[in-house]
KOLKE-346980 format. One record per residue: residue number from 1; z, x, y of N, C-alpha, C in turn; chain; residue in three letters. Coordinates in steps of 0.2 Angstrom, whole numbers, plus 5000, padded with zeros to 4 digits. Layout:
N
[NUM, [Z, X, Y], [Z, X, Y], [Z, X, Y], 'A', 'ALA']
...
***
This chain:
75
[1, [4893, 5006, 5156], [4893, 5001, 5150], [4887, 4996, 5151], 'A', 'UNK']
[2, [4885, 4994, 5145], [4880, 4989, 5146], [4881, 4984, 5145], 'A', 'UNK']
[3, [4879, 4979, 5148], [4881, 4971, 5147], [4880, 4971, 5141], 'A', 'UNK']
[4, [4885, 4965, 5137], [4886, 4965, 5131], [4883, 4958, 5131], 'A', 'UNK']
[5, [4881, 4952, 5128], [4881, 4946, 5126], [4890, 4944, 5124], 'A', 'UNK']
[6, [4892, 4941, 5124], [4898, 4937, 5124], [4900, 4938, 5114], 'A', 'UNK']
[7, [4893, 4932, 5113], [4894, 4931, 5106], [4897, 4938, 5103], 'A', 'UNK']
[8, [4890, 4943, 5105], [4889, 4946, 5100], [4898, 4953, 5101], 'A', 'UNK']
[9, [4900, 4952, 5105], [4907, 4956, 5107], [4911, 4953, 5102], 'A', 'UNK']
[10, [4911, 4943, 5102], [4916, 4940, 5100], [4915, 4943, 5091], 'A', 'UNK']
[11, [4908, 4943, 5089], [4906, 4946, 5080], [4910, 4952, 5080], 'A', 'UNK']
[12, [4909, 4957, 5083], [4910, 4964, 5084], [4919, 4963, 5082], 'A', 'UNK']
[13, [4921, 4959, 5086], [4929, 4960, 5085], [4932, 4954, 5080], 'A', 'UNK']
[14, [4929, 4949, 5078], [4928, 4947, 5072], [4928, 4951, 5066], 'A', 'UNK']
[15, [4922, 4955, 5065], [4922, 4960, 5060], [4928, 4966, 5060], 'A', 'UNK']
[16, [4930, 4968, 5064], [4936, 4974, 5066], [4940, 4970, 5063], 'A', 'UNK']
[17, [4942, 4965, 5064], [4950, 4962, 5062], [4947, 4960, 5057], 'A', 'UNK']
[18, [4944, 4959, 5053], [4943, 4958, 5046], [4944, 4966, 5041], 'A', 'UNK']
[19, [4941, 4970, 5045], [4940, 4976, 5041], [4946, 4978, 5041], 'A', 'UNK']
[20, [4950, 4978, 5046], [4960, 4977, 5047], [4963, 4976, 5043], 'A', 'UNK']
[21, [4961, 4969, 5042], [4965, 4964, 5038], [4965, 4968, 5031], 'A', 'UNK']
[22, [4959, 4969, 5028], [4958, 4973, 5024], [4960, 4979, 5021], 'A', 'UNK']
[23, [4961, 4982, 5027], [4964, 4989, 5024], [4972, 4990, 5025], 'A', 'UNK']
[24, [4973, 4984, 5028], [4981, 4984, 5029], [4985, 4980, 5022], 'A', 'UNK']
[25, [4979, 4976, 5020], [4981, 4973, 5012], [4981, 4978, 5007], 'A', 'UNK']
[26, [4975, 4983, 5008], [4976, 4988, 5003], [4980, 4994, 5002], 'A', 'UNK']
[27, [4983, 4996, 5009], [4990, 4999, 5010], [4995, 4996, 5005], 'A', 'UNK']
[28, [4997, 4989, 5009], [5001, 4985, 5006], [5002, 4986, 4998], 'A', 'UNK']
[29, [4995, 4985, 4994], [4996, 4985, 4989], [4997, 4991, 4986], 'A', 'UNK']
[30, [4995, 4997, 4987], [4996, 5004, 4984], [5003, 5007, 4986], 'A', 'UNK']
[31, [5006, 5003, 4991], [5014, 5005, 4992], [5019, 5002, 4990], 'A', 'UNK']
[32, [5015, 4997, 4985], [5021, 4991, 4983], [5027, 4996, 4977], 'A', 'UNK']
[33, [5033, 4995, 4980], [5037, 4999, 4975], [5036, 4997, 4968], 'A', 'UNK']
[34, [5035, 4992, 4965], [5035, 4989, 4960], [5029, 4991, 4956], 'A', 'UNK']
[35, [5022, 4993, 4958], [5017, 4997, 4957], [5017, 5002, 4955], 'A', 'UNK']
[36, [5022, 5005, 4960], [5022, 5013, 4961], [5026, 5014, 4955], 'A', 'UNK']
[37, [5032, 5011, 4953], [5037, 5010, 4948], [5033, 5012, 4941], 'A', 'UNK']
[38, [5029, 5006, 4939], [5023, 5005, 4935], [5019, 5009, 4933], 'A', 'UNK']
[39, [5015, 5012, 4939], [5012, 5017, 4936], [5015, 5025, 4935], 'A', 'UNK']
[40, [5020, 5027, 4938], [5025, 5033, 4937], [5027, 5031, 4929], 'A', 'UNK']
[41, [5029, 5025, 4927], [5032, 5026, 4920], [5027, 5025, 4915], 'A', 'UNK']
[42, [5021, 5024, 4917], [5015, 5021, 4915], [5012, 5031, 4910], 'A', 'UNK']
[43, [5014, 5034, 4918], [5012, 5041, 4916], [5015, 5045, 4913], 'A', 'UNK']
[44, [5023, 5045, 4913], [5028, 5047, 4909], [5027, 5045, 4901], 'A', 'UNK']
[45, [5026, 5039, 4901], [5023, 5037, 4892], [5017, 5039, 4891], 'A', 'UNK']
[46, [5013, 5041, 4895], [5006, 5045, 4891], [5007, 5051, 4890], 'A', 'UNK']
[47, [5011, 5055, 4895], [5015, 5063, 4895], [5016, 5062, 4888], 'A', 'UNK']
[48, [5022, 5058, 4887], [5027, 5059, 4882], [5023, 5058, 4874], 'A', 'UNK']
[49, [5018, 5054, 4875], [5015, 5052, 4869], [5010, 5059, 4867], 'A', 'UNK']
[50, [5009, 5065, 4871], [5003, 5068, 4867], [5007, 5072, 4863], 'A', 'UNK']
[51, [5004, 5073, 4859], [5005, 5079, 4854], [5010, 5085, 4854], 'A', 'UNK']
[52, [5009, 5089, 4860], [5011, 5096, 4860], [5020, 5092, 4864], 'A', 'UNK']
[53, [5020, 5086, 4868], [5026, 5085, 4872], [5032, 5082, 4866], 'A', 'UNK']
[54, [5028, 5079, 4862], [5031, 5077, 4855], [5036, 5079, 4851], 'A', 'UNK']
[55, [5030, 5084, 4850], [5036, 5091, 4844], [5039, 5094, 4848], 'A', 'UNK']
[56, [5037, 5095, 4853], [5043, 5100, 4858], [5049, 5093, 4858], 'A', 'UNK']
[57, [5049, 5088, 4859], [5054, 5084, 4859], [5058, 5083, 4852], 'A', 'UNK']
[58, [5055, 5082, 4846], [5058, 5083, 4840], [5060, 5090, 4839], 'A', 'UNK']
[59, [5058, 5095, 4843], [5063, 5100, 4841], [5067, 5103, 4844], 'A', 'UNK']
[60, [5068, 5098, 4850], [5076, 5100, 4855], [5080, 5096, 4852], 'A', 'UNK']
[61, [5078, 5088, 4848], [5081, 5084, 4847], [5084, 5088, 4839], 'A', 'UNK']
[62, [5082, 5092, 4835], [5082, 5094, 4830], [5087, 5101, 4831], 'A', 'UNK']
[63, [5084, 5104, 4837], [5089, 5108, 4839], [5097, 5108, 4841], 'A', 'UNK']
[64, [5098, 5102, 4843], [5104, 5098, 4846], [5107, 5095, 4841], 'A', 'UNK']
[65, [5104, 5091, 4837], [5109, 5091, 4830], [5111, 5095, 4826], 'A', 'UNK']
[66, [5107, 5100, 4827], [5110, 5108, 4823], [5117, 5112, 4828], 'A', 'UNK']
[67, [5117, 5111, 4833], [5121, 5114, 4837], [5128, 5108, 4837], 'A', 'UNK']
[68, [5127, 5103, 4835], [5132, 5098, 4837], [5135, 5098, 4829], 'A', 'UNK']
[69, [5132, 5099, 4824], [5135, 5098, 4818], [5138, 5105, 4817], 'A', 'UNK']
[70, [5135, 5112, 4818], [5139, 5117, 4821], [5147, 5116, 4824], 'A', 'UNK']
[71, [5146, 5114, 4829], [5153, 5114, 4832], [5158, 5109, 4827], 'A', 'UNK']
[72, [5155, 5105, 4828], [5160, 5101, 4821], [5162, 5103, 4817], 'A', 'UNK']
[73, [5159, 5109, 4811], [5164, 5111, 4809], [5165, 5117, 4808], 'A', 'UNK']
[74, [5166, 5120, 4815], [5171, 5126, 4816], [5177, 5124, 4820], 'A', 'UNK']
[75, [5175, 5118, 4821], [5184, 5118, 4822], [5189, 5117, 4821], 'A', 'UNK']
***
């Protein structure tokens, strides 16, 4: 190994622990459940808002009242 200068070792591990520090915040914040909560339901309501997922849901909901008022009265 080659002689190092002191300083320049102390910069070197100076800058490591920053770029640490760093990436250990940005873990933190991409794992925050309350994030993660956020944007799953963030993308559950863009899912739900297009077009084709819509009608498909007004006509299960349309479906189901036809089959419940059905039963109602054959009994």
């Amino acid at each position: 190994m080659a002689d190092r200068d002191p300083d320049a070792i102390k910069q070197d591990i100076d800058r490591a622990r920053d770029q640490l520090a760093s990436t250990v915040d940005l873990l933190a914040e991409r794992t925050n459940p309350r994030r993660l909560a956020d944007d799953a339901k963030a993308k559950a309501v863009r899912l739900v808002k297009t077009p084709a997922v819509t009608i498909s849901l007004v006509g299960v909901g349309a479906l189901t009242i036809v089959l419940v008022i059905r039963k109602i009265r054959n009994r």
